[in-house]
N, C-alpha and C positions, 0 to 999 in steps of 0.2 A: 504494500500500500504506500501511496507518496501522498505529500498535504502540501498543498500551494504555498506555505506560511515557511517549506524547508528552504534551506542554500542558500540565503537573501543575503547578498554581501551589505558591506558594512556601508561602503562606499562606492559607488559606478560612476564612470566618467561617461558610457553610453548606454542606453536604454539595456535592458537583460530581455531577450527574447528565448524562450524557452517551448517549442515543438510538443505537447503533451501527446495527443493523438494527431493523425491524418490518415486521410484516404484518398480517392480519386475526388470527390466532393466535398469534402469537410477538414479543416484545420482546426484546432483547439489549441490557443499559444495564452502562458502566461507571460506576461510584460512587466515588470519592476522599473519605475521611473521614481528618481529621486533629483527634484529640480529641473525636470526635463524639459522643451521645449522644441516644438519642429523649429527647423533652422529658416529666415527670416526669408519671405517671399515663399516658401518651398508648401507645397500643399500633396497630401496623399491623395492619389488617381487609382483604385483597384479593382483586379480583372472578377472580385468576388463581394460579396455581401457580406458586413460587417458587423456580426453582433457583441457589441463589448459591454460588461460590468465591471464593476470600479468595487473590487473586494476588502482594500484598505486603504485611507490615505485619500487626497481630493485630486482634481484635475479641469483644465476648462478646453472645453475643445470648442473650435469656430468651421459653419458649415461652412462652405463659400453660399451667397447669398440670402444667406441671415443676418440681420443686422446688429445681433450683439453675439458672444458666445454662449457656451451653455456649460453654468458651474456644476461639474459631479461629483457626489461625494457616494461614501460603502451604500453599494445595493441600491445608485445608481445605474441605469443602464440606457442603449440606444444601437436601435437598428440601423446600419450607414449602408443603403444600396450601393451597388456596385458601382462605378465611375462618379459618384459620386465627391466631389474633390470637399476635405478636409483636412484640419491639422491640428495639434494641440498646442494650445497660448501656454500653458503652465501646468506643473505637477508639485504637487506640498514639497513645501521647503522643510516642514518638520520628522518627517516620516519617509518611508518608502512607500510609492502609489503601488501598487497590486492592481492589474490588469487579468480580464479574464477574458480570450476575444476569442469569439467562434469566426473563422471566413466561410464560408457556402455557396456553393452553384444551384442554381434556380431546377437545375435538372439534374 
């Protein structure tokens, strides 16, 4: 048995992306962000369906054409269709964020 909460370093200089499950259809990745931020102008484009919950710790993600971001904190969550472009403004400066993101194909 493994528990989301193992291995979490002390300190990261880049996001921790950790592969739990996959298939032809489905990825299950834990993400550990402490201070993190997409890099300025840069926005995520992906080929799949993004469903992410925020297990501990906050974070604010901005869709492209919404006009403010959207603050998450534990057991938040949010469906991001595919091509969708988004990115994250920030992750707790106090803690380690805990990411929990499903990707999926529609078929």
């Amino acid at each position: 048995m493994s528990n989301l909460f193992d291995h979490l370093p002390a300190t990261l200089r880049e996001e921790l992306c950790d592969t739990l499950v996959e298939t032809v259809s489905v990825r299950i990745e834990r993400i550990v962000s402490f201070q993190h931020a997409s890099p300025q102008d840069f926005w995520y484009d992906q080929e799949q369906n993004e469903w992410v919950v925020i297990i501990q710790g906050s974070a604010s993600i901005r869709i492209e054409g919404k006009e403010s971001p959207m603050k998450m904190g534990p057991g938040d969550f949010i469906n991001i269709p595919a091509h969708q472009r988004h990115r994250v403004e920030w992750t707790s400066p106090d803690e380690p964020t805990i990411w929990l993101a499903i990707f999926y194909s529609e078929t």
